[in-house]
C-alpha positions in Angstrom: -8.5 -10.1 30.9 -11.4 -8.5 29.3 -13.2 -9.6 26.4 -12.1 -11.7 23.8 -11.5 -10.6 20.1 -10.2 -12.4 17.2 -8.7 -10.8 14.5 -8.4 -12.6 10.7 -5.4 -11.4 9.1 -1.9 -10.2 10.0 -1.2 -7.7 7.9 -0.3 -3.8 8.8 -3.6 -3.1 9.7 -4.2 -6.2 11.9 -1.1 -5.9 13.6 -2.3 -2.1 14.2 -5.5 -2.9 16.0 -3.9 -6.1 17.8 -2.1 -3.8 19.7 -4.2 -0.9 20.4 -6.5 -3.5 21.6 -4.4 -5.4 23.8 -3.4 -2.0 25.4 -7.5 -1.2 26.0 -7.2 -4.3 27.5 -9.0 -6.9 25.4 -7.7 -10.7 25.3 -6.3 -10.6 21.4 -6.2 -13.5 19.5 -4.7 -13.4 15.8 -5.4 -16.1 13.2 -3.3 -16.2 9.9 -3.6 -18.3 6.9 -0.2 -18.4 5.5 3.4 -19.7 7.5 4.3 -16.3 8.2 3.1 -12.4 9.7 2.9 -10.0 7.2 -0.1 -10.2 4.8 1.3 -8.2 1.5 4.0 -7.4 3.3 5.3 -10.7 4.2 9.5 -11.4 2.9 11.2 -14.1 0.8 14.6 -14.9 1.1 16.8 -17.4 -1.6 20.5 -17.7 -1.3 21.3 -14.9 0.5 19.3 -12.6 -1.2 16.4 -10.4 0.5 13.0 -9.5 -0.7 10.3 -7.9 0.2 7.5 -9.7 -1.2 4.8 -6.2 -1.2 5.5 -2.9 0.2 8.9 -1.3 -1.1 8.4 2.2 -0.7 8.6 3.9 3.0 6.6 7.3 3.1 5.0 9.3 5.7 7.7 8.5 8.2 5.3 10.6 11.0 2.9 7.9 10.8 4.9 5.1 11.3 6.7 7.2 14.6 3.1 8.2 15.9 1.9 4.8 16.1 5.0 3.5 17.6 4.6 7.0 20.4 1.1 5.8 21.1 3.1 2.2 22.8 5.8 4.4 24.2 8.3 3.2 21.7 10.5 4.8 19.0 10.8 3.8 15.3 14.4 3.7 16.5 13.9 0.4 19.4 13.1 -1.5 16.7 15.1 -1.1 13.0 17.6 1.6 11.5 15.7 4.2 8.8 17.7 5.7 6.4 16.3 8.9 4.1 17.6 7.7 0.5 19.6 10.0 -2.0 18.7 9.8 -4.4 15.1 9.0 -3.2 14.6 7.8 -6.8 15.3 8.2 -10.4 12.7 8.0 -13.2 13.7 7.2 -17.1 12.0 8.4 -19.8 13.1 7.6 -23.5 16.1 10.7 -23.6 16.6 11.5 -20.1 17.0 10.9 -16.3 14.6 12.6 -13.7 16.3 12.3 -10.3 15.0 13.4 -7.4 17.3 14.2 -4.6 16.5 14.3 -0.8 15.4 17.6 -0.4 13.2 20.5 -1.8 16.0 22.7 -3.1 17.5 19.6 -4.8 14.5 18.6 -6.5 14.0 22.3 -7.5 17.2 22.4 -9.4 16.0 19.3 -11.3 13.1 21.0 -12.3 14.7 24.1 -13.3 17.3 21.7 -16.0 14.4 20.4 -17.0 12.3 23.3 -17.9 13.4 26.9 -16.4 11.1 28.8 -14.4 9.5 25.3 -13.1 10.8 25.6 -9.7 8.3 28.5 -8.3 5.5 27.3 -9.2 6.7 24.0 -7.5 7.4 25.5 -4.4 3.6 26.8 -4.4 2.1 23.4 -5.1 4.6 22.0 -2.8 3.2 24.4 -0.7 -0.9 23.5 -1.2 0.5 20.0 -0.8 2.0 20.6 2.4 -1.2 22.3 3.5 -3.4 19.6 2.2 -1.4 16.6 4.3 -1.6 18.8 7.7 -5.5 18.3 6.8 -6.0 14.9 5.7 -3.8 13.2 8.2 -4.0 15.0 11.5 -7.9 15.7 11.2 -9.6 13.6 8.2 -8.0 10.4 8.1 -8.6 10.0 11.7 -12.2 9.6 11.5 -13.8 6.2 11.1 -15.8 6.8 8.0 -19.0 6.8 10.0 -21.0 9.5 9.0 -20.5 12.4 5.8 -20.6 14.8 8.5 -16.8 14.1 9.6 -15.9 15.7 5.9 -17.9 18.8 7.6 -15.4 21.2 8.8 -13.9 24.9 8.2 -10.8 23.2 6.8 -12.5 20.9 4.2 -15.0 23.8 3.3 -12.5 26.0 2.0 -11.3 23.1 0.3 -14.1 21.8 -1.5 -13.0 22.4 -4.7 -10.0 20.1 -4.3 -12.4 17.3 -4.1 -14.0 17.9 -7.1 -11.0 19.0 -9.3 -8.5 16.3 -10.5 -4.9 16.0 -9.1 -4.2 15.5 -12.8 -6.2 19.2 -13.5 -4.3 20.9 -10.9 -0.9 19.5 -12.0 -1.7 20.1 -15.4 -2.5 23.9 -15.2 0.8 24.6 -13.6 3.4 22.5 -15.8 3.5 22.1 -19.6 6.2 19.9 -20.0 5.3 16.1 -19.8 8.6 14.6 -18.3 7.6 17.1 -15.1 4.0 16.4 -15.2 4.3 12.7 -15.0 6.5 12.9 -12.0 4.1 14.8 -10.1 1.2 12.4 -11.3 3.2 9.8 -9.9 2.4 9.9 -6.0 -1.2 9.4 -6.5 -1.0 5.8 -8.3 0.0 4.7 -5.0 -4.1 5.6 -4.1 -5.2 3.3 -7.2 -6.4 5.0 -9.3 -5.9 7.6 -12.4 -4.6 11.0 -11.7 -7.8 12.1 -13.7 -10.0 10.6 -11.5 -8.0 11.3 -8.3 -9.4 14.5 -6.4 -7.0 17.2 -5.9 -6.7 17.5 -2.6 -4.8 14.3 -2.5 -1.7 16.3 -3.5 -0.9 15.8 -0.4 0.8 12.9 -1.2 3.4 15.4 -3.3 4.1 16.2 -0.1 4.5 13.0 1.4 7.1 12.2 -1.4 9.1 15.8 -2.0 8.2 17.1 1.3 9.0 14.6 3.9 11.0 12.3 1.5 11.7 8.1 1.0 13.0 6.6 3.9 14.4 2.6 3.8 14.5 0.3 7.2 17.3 -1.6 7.4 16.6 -5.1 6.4 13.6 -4.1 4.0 10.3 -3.0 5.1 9.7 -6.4 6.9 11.9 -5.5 9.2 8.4 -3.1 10.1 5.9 -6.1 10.3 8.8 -7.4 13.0 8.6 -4.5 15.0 4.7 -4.6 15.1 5.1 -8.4 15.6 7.1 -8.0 18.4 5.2 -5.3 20.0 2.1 -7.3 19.8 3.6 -10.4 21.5 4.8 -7.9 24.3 1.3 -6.5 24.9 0.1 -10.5 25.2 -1.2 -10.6 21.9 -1.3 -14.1 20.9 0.1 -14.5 17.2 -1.5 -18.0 15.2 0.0 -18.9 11.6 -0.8 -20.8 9.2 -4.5 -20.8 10.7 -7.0 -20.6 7.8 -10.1 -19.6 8.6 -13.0 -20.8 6.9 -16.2 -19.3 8.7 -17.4 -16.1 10.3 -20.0 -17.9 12.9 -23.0 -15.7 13.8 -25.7 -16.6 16.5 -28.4 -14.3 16.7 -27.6 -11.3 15.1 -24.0 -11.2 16.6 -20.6 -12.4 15.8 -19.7 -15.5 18.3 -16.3 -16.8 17.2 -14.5 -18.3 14.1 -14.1 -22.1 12.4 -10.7 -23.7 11.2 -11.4 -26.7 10.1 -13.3 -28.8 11.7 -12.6 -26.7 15.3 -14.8 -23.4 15.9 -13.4 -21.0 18.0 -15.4 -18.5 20.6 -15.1 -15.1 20.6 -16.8 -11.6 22.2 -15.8 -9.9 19.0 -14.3 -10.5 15.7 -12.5 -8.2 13.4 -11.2 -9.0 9.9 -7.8 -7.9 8.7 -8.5 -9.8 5.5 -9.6 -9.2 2.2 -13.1 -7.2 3.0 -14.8 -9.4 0.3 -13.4 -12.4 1.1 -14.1 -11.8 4.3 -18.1 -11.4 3.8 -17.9 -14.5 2.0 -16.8 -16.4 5.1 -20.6 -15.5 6.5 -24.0 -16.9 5.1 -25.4 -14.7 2.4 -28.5 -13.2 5.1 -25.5 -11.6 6.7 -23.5 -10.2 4.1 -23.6 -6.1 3.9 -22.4 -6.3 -0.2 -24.0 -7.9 -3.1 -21.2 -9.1 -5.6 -22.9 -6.1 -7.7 -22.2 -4.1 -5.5 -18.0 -5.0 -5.4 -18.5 -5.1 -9.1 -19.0 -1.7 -9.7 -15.9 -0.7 -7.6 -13.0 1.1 -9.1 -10.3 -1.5 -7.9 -6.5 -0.7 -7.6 -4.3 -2.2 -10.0 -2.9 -5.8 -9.7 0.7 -6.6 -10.7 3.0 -8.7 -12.0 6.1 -9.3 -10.1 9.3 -10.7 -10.2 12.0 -11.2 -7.8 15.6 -11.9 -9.3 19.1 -12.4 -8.1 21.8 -10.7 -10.0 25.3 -12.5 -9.5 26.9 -8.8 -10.3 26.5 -5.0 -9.1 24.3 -2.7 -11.5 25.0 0.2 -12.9 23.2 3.9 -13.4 20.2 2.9 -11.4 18.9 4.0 -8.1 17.7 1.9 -4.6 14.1 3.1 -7.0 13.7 3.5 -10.1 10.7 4.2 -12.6 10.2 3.4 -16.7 8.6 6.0 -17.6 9.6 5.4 -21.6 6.4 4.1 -23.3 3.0 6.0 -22.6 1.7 7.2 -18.6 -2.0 7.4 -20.6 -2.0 4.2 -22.7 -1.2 2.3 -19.9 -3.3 3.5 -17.5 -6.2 3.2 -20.0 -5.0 -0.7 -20.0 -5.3 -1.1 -16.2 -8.5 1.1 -16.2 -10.5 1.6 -19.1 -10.6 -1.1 -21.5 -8.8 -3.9 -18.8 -6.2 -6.0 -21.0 -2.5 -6.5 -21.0 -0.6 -3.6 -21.8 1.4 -3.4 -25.0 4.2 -1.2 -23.6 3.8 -1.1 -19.8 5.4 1.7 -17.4 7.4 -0.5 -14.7 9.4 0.0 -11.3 12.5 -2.1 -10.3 13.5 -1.6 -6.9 17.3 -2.4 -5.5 17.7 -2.2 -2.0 21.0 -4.0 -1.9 22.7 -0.4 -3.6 21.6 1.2 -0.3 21.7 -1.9 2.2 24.2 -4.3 2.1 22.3 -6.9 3.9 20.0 -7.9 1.2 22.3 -9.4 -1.2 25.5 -11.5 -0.9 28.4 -9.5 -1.6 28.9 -8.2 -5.2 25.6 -9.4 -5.9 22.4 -7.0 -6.4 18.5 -8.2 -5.5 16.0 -7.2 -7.9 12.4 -6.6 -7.2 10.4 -5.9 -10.4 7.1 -4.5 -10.8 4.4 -3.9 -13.8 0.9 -2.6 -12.5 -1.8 -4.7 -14.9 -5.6 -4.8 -14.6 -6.8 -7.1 -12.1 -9.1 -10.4 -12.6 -6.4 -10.9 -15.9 -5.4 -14.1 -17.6 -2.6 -15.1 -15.7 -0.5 -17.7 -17.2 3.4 -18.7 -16.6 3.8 -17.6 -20.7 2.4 -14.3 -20.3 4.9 -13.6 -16.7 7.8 -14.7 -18.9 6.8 -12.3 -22.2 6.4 -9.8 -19.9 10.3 -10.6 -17.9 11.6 -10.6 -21.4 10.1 -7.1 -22.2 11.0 -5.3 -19.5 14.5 -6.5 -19.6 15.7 -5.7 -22.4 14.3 -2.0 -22.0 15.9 -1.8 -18.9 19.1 -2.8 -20.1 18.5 -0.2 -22.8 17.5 2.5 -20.7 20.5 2.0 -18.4 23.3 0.9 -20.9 24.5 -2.4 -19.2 23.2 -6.4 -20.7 22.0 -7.8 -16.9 20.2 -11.2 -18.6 22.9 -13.2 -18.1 23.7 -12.0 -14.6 20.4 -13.7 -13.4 21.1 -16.2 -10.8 17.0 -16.8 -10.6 14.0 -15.1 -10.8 10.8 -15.2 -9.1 7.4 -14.4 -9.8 4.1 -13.1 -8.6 0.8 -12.4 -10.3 -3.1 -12.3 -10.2 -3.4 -15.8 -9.1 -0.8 -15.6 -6.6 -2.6 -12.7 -4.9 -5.8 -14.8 -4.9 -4.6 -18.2 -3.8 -2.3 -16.7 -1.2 -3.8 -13.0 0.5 -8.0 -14.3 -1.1 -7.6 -10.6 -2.4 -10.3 -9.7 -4.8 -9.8 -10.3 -8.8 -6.2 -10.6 -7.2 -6.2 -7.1 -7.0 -2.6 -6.0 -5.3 -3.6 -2.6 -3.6 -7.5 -2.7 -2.4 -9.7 -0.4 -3.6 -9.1 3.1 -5.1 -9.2 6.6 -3.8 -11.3 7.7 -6.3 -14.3 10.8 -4.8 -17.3 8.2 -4.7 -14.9 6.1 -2.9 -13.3 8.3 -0.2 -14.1 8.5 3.7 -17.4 7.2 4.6 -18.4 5.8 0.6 -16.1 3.2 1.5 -16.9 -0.2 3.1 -17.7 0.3 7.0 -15.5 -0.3 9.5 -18.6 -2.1 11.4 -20.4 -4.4 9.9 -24.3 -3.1 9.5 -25.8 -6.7 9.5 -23.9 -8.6 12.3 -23.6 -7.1 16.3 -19.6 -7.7 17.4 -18.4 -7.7 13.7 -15.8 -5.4 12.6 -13.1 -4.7 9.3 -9.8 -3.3 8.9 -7.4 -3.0 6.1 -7.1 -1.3 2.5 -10.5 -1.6 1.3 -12.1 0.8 4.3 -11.2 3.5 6.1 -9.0 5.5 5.4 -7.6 3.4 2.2 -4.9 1.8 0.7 -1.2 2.5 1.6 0.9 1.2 4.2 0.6 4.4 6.7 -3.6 4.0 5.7 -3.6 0.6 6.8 -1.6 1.7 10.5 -4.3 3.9 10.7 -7.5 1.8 9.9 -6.1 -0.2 12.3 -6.0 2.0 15.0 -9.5 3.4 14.1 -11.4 0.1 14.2 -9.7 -0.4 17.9 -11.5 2.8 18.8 -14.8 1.9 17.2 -14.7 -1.2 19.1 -14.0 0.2 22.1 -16.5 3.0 21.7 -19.0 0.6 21.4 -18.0 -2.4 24.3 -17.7 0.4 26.7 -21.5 0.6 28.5 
C-alpha cells in the first residue's frame, strides 16, 4: 500500500478523489459525520416515498461518463439515465414556458413566445456551445494554482466574456422578459446574480438546451451509490457516522485526524467538508482565512426545503418545474443585496415520481420543494410553515388543482439544518459563488499554504459549485497530491 490519506467528508467531491486516489495507489481512508454517504446529496425515504435530500437536477451528462471512463466503467454498470421531456416547465403569472428535449423544440417555444426569437437563440446557443468546449475540457481542469492557467489563446479572445454580464449578453439579444428569465436561469445554479455572473458562463445555456436534463433511475442517489461502490472496489475504506473534531498538525505538516477522544495517523489529509469549517478544525496559527476574509465572500444562496407526500397524482406540472410569477429582480435582491426574507419568492418543486415510478407508492406523487433565501437567516419552524403555506397555494393557482389536502406529510430543511448537519457556512446550501473575483485561482486553494500534507475539495474551491464541479475538484486535488508525493 502506499501512503495513507484521510479524507473528511463523503460528498461528490470526496467520493471523486477517494477513488482516483486509491487507483494512484494510496491507502484511502474516508471519515463521515452523518449515518450515511452523500454529503448534500444524501436521500430520505418515508412510506414509500423517495427523496433526494440536495441535488435534483442531472446536467452535463459528459462529466459524469468521463469520470466513470477514467475507472473503466460506464454510467450504464451502475444506474438507468433517462433524458426528460419535457426537461422542465417554468410558470409565470399568464403562461407556461416549456422546454422540450431538444434545440428545434425549444426553438419553437421561443418563436410562440415572441417571433423571430429563435435565430438569435441558435447563435447564443451557439457562443454557449463554444464557451462549454472551453471551460470544461481546458479551464476547469486546472487546479486554480496560478492566474497564468486563465493564459491561453482561447480565453484571450474571450476576455471580454469575463468582464461582461451573462445578464448583459442575454439582455441585448431578447426583449421580452418571460424569454430572458429562462436564459438567466442556468446561471443561479453558479450562486450568484446573472448581473454579476461573467458571460462566458453561458456555457451553462449549453449545458441545459444543448446537452439537456437527464434523471437516474432511483433519484440522483442512485449516483453517490455508484461512486460508493466504486470506491469500496478500489479498497477505499468508507467510515460513517465518524465526526471529526481536529485537523492534528506536528511541525508544519498535517499528521492525522481526532474523533473523540481517538486521533488517527495519516501521511496526508484532505477535506471534503465545508472549507470553513474545515479550517476551524485546526489552531488559528494554521488557518489560511481570517473570518474577514469569509465575510466578504459572495456566498450562494441557502434554501428552504420541504419534502411532501402527496396521497394522489398531480396535474399540469412537469418531473421540474419553476415559479417564475412574482419578481426574478426583487428576489434576487432579497438573497443578495439587502439579505431578508423575501416577500414573494421565485420557487422550484421537483416530481420525480411523474417520470420514475419508483419514488412514490402507486397513485401517489413525492414532492420536493424549494425557495432559495439568503443565508445566515432567522430560521424558525413558523417562518418554514408561512413560507409552505405561500407557496402552496400559488402553486395550486398556477396549476389549477387544490393539493393541500392531498398531503400525507411534509418535511422540512432550512439554514439550521444545513449547519447542524453538512457545518456548511451561514448554512449556505450551494458554496460559494461564481462571481469574476471568485473564479479559478481567486478561490480558496486546493492546498493548504500554511500546513505541508493538507489538502481541500468540494464547492467552495476549484472549479466551484455544481454537482459535475465538485466530480471534478475531486479529481484535481488527487492530481495535486500526487504531483506533490511523487519525489
Amino acid at each position: 500500500m502506499g501512503k495513507k490519506v484521510i479524507i473528511i467528508g463523503s460528498g461528490f467531491s470526496s467520493l471523486s478523489a477517494s477513488c482516483y486516489l486509491a487507483k494512484m495507489g494510496y491507502e484511502v481512508h474516508i471519515y463521515e459525520k452523518n449515518q450515511t454517504v452523500g454529503g448534500r446529496a444524501r436521500q430520505f425515504t418515508k412510506d414509500g416515498f423517495t427523496f433526494d435530500m440536495g441535488p435534483s437536477w442531472y446536467w452535463m451528462p459528459d462529466i459524469f461518463e468521463r469520470f466513470f471512463n477514467d475507472f473503466e466503467k460506464r454510467v450504464s454498470d451502475f444506474y438507468q439515465l433517462d433524458k426528460l421531456d419535457p426537461a422542465y416547465k417554468i410558470f409565470f403569472t399568464d403562461d407556461v414556458i416549456t422546454i422540450g428535449d431538444c434545440m428545434d423544440k425549444i426553438c419553437d417555444e421561443f418563436e410562440r413566445i415572441e417571433q423571430g426569437s429563435s435565430k438569435p437563440l441558435r447563435k447564443f446557443i451557439a457562443k454557449a456551445q463554444d464557451n462549454y468546449r472551453i471551460a470544461i475540457h481546458k479551464i476547469v481542469l486546472r487546479p486554480g494554482v496560478s492566474p497564468l492557467e486563465l493564459v491561453s489563446r482561447d480565453t484571450i479572445v474571450r476576455l471580454d466574456q469575463f468582464f461582461k454580464s451573462i445578464s448583459h449578453e442575454v439582455r441585448k439579444k431578447f426583449k421580452n422578459q418571460k424569454l430572458i428569465s429562462t436564459l438567466e436561469f442556468p446561471v443561479l445554479f453558479l450562486g450568484a446574480k446573472p448581473s454579476k455572473t461573467p458571460s462566458f458562463y453561458s456555457f451553462m445555456n449549453f449545458a441545459d438546451f444543448g446537452l439537456g436534463t437527464w434523471h437516474p433511475k432511483g433519484g440522483m442517489y442512485q449516483v453517490i451509490m455508484a461512486m460508493k461502490n466504486l470506491a469500496l472496489e478500489l479498497g477505499v475504506s468508507i467510515n460513517t457516522q465518524q465526526n471529526v473534531t481536529k485537523i492534528e498538525v506536528d511541525k508544519g505538516k498535517a499528521t492525522g485526524i481526532t474523533i473523540g477522544e481517538t486521533t488517527i495517523a495519516a501521511d496526508i489529509v484532505l477535506s471534503g467538508a465545508d472549507y470553513h469549517h474545515s479550517e476551524t478544525l485546526l489552531d488559528t496559527e494554521y488557518r489560511q482565512y481570517s473570518e474577514a476574509y469569509w465575510d466578504k465572500k459572495t456566498f450562494a444562496p441557502s434554501s428552504l426545503l420541504f419534502y411532501v407526500g402527496f396521497n394522489k397524482k398531480l396535474k399540469n406540472v412537469s418531473h421540474h418545474n419553476l415559479f417564475f410569477d412574482t419578481s426574478f429582480e426583487q428576489h434576487a435582491q432579497d438573497i443578495y443585496d439587502r439579505p431578508q426574507w423575501p416577500e414573494n419568492p421565485l420557487f422550484y418543486a421537483n416530481f420525480p415520481s411523474i417520470t420514475d415510478a419508483s419514488m412514490a407508492p402507486d397513485g401517489c406523487e413525492t414532492g420536493f420543494f424549494l425557495i432559495p433565501i439568503a443565508p445566515n437567516l432567522k430560521d424558525t419552524s413558523e417562518l418554514r410553515d408561512q413560507y409552505f403555506h405561500i407557496i402552496t397555494k400559488r402553486f395550486e393557482k398556477l396549476t389549477k388543482q387544490k393539493v393541500e389536502n392531498a398531503i400525507l406529510f411534509k418535511e422540512d430543511f432550512c439554514v439550521r439544518d444545513f449547519i447542524e448537519q453538512y457545518n456548511s457556512y451561514k448554512g449556505n446550501a450551494y458554496g460559494m459563488a461564481n462571481t469574476l473575483l471568485q473564479t479559478a485561482f481567486l478561490r480558496p486553494k486546493l492546498k493548504s499554504k500554511k500546513v505541508d500534507n493538507l489538502y481541500f475539495t468540494g464547492q467552495l474551491t476549484v472549479p466551484g459549485p455544481g454537482v459535475p464541479p465538485a466530480l471534478i475538484s475531486g479529481k484535481l486535488v488527487s492530481e495535486l497530491i500526487d504531483k506533490h508525493q511523487t519525489p
